[in-house]
C-alpha positions in Angstrom: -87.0 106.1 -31.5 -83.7 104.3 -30.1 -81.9 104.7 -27.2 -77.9 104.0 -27.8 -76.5 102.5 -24.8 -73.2 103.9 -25.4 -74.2 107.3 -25.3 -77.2 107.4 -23.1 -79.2 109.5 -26.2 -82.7 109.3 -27.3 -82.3 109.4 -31.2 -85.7 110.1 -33.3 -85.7 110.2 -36.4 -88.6 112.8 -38.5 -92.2 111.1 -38.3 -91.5 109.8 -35.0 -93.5 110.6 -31.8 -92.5 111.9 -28.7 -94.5 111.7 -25.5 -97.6 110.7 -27.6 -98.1 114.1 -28.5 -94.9 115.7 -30.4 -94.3 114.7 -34.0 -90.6 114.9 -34.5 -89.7 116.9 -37.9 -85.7 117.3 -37.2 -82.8 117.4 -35.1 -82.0 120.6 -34.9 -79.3 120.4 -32.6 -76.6 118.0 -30.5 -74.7 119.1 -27.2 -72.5 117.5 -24.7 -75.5 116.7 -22.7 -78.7 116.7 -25.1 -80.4 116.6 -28.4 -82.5 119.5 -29.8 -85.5 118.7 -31.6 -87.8 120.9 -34.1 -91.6 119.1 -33.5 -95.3 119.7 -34.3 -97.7 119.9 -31.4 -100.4 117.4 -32.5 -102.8 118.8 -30.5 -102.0 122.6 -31.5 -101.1 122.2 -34.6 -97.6 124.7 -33.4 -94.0 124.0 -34.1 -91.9 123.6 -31.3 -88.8 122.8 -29.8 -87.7 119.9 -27.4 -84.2 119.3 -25.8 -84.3 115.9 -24.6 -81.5 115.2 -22.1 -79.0 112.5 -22.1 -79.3 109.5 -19.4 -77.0 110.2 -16.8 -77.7 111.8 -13.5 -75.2 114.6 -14.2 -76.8 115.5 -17.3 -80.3 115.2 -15.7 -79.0 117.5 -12.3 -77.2 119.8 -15.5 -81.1 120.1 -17.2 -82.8 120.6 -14.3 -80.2 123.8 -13.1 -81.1 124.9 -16.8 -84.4 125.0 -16.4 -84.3 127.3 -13.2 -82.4 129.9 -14.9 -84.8 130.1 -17.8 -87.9 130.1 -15.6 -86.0 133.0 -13.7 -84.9 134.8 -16.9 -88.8 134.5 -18.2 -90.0 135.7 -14.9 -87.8 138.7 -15.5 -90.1 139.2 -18.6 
């Protein structure tokens, strides 16, 4: 994994682990404020996806206001 400077990203490439337990395959995805990864749980065996957030308190207050509306719209499930 890097971390550019100039852009505040994490950048994985596939075979990489995140969080000790999330092998990354691909990037599925880039936004303003993230980077949208397809990954194997390695303790489930399950594909999944993880959005890692870029390094700037704006994007991190941006993420967290994301993550209360889709904990409300899965509550609404």
């Amino acid at each position: 994994m890097s971390r550019m400077p100039e852009y505040d990203r994490l950048l994985c490439k596939p075979g990489e682990i995140i969080g000790k337990n999330y092998r990354v395959i691909s990037m599925i995805g880039e936004g303003t404020f993230s980077n949208v990864y397809l990954c194997v749980d390695l303790q489930n065996d399950v594909e999944i996806v993880i959005k890692v957030c870029r390094n700037k308190r704006s994007y991190v207050l941006a993420a967290e206001d994301e993550i209360k509306t889709i904990k409300y719209l899965n509550s609404l499930d």
